[in-house]
C-alpha positions in Angstrom: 21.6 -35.7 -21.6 21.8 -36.6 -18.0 21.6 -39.5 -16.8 18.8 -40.4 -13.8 18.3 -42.9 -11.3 15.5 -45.1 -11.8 13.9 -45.3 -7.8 11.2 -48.5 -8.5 7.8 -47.0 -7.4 7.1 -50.2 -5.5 9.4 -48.9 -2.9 8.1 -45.7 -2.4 4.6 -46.3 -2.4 6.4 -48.8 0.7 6.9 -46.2 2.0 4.0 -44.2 1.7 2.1 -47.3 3.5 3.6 -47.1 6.5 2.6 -43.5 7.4 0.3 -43.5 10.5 -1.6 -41.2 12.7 0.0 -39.3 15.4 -1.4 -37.7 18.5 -1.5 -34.0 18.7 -0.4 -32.2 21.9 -3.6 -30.3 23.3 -2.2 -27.2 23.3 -1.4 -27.2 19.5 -5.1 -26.3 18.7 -5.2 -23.3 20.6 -1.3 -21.8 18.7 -3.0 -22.5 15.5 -6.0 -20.3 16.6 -4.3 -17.6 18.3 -2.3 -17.4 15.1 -5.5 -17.3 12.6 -6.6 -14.3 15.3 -3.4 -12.8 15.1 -3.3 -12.6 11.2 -7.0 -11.4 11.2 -6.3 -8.7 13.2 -3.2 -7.2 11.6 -5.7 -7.5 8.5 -7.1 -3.3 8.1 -10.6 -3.4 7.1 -11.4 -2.6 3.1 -13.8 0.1 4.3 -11.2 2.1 5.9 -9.2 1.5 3.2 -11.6 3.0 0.6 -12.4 5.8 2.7 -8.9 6.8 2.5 -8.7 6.3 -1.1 -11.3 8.5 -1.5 -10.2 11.2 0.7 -6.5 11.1 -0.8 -8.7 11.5 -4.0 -11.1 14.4 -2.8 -7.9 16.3 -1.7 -6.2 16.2 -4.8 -8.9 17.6 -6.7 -9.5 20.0 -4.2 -5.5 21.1 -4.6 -6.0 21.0 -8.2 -8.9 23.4 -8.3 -7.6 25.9 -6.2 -4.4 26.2 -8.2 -6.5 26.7 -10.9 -8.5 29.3 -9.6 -5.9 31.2 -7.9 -3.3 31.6 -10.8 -4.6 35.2 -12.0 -2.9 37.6 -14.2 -2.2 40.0 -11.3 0.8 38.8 -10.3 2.4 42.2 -11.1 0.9 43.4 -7.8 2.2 40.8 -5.9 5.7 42.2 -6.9 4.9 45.4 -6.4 4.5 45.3 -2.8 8.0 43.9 -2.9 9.4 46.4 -5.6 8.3 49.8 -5.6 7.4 51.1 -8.7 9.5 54.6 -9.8 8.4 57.1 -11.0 10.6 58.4 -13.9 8.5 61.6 -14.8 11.5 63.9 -14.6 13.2 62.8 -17.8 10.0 63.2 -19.9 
């Protein structure tokens, strides 16, 4: 077990008593605005956000229902404009 080092509370709460107010420069107030602005407008809006979501969303479903609708079983023609088909009547 380890050993600690009993601090007697007395002393801190000393400490603790002393504390006192301190002036703030002037200009301090106007940093810690600017910063609060600063951090609210790097902040994007959750409008634009959802809008985006849902377009992402409507764009996928579009890309899945034309896959779906295009996939025929004529994909035989599609080769056959690369491949001509022979005619092999002379060795009936």
């Amino acid at each position: 077990m380890r050993e600690t080092k009993s601090i007697p509370i007395t002393n801190e709460m000393e400490r603790l008593g002393n504390i006192q107010k301190v002036t703030a420069p002037d200009a301090l107030w106007g940093k810690v605005q600017q910063r609060i602005a600063n951090q609210a407008k790097d902040v994007v809006p959750m409008h634009y956000t959802r809008a985006i979501a849902v377009a992402v969303v409507l764009l996928f479903i579009a890309n899945v229902y034309l896959v779906a609708n295009n996939t025929t079983t004529e994909t035989q023609s599609g080769l056959e404009e690369f491949v001509p088909q022979t005619e092999y009547s002379l060795y009936e």
